[in-house]
FIKEBA-878563 format. One record per residue (C-alpha): x, y, z. Coordinates in nm, 3 decimals, always signed. Layout:
BEGIN
ATOM         x         y         z
ATOM         X         Y         Z
...
END
This chain:
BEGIN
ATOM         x         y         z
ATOM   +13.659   +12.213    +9.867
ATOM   +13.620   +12.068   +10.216
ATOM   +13.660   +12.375   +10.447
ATOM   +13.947   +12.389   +10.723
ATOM   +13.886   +12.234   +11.012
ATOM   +14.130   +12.471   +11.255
ATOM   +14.249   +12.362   +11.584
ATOM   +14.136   +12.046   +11.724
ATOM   +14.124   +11.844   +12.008
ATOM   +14.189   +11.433   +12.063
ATOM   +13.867   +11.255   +12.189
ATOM   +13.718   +10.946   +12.269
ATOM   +13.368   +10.748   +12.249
ATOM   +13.337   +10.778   +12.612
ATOM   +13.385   +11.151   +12.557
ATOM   +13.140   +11.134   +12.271
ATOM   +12.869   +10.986   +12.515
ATOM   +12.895   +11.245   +12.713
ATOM   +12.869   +11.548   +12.469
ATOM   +12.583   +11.374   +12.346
ATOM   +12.396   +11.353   +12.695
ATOM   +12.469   +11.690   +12.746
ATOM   +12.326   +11.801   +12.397
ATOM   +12.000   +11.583   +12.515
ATOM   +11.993   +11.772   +12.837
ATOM   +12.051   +12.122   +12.688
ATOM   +11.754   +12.035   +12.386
ATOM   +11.530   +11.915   +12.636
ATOM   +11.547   +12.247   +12.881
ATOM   +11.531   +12.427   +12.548
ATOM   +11.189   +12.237   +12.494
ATOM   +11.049   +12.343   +12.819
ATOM   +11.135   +12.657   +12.776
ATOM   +10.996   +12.747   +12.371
ATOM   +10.706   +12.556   +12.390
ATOM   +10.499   +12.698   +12.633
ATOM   +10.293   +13.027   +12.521
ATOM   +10.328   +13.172   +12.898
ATOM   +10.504   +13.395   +13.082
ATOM   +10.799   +13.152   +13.127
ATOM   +10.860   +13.110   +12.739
ATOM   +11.123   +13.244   +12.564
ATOM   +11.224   +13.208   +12.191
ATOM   +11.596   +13.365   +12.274
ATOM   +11.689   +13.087   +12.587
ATOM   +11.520   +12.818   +12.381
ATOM   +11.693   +12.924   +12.045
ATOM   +12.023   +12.965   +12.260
ATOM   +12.014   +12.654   +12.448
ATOM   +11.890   +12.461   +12.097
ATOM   +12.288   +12.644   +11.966
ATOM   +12.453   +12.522   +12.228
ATOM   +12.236   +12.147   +12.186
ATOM   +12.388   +12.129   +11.831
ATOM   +12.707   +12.213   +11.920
ATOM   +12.769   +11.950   +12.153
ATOM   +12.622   +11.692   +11.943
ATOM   +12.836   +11.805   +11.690
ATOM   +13.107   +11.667   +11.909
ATOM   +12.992   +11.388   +12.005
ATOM   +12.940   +11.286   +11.615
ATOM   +13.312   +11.361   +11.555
ATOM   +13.468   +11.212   +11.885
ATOM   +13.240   +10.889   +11.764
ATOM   +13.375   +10.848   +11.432
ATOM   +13.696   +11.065   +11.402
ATOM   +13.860   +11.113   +11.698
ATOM   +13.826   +11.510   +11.734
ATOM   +13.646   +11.790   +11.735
ATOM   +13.675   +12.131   +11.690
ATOM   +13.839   +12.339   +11.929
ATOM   +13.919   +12.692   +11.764
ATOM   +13.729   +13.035   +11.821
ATOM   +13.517   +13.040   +11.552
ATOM   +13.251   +12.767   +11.590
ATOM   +13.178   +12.746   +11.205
ATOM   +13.537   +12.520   +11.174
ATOM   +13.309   +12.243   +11.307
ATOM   +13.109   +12.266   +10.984
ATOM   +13.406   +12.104   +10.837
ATOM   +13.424   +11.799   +11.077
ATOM   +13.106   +11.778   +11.085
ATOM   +13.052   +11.689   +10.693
ATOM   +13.342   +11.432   +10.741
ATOM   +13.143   +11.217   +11.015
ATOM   +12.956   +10.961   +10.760
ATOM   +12.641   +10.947   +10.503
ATOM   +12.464   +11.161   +10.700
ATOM   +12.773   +11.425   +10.745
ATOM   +12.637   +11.708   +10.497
ATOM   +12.296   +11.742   +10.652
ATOM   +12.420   +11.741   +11.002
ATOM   +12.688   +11.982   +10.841
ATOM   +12.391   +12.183   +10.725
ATOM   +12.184   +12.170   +11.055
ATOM   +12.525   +12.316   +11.322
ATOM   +12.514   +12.580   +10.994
ATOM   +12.157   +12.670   +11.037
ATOM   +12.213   +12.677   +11.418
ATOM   +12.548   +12.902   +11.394
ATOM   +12.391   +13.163   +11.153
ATOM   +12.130   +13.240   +11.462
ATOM   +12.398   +13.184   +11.768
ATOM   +12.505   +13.528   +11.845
ATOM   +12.167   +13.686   +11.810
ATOM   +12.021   +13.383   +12.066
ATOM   +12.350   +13.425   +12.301
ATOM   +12.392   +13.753   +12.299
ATOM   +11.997   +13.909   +12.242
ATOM   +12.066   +14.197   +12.066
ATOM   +11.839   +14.052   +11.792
ATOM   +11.501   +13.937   +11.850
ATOM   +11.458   +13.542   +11.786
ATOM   +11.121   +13.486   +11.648
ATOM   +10.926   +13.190   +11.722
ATOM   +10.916   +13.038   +11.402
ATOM   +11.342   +13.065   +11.438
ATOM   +11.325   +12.907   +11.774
ATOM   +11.107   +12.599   +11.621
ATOM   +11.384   +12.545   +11.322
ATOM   +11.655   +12.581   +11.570
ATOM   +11.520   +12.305   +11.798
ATOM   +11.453   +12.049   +11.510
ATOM   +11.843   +12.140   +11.385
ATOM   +11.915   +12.062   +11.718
ATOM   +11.729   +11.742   +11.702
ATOM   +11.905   +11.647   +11.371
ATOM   +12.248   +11.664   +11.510
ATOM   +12.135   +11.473   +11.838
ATOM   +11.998   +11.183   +11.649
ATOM   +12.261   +11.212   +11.372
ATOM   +12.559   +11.127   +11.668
ATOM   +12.346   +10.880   +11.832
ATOM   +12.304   +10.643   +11.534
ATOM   +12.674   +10.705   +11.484
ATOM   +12.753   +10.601   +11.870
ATOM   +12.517   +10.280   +11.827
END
């Protein structure tokens, strides 16, 4: 059974464009900042920024091929939306669930993000972004 999808919100492929620039913009600051074994680098901002990555991709793969995208509280609704976007809907379903189950602890820091988390979340990340722009091409 298909899980809810909760409240949602009319959008466009113009709209999708954008979410999915954005997404590219947040993965690649999220690059600069895990990859780099200095003083600068930081699993949490790169695991963060990889959360927040997905999560606009995720709406740009919806706006692309349905028309919405999730607009309630609880992020996880998106999982549902997600899985309805195409072939590919289930593993970019998977990958915004992969990056949810690590979101508060990367947000909100009051668990450590380890770099081995920090390297899945970015290639989750990078599964969404691709996943939305074969849908937009």
């Amino acid at each position: 059974m298909t899980p809810q999808a909760g409240r949602t919100q009319e959008c466009n492929r113009a709209q999708a464009i954008v979410r999915l620039n954005q997404a590219r913009a947040f993965l690649e600051v999220a690059e600069l900042v895990g990859v780099e074994e200095d003083e600068l680098a930081n699993d949490n901002v790169a695991a963060a920024l990889a959360v927040l990555a997905g999560i606009a991709a995720a709406d740009a793969a919806c706006c692309a091929t349905l028309g919405r995208r999730a607009r309630g509280q609880d992020h996880r609704q998106a999982i549902g939306l997600v899985e309805q976007t195409g072939g590919d809907g289930k593993t970019l379903a998977k990958a915004l669930g992969r990056l949810l189950d690590i979101k508060d602890g990367a947000h909100y820091g009051m668990v450590y993000v380890g770099r081995q988390q920090a390297k899945s979340a970015l290639r989750n990340a990078s599964t969404l972004i691709d996943g939305a722009a074969r849908l937009l091409t």
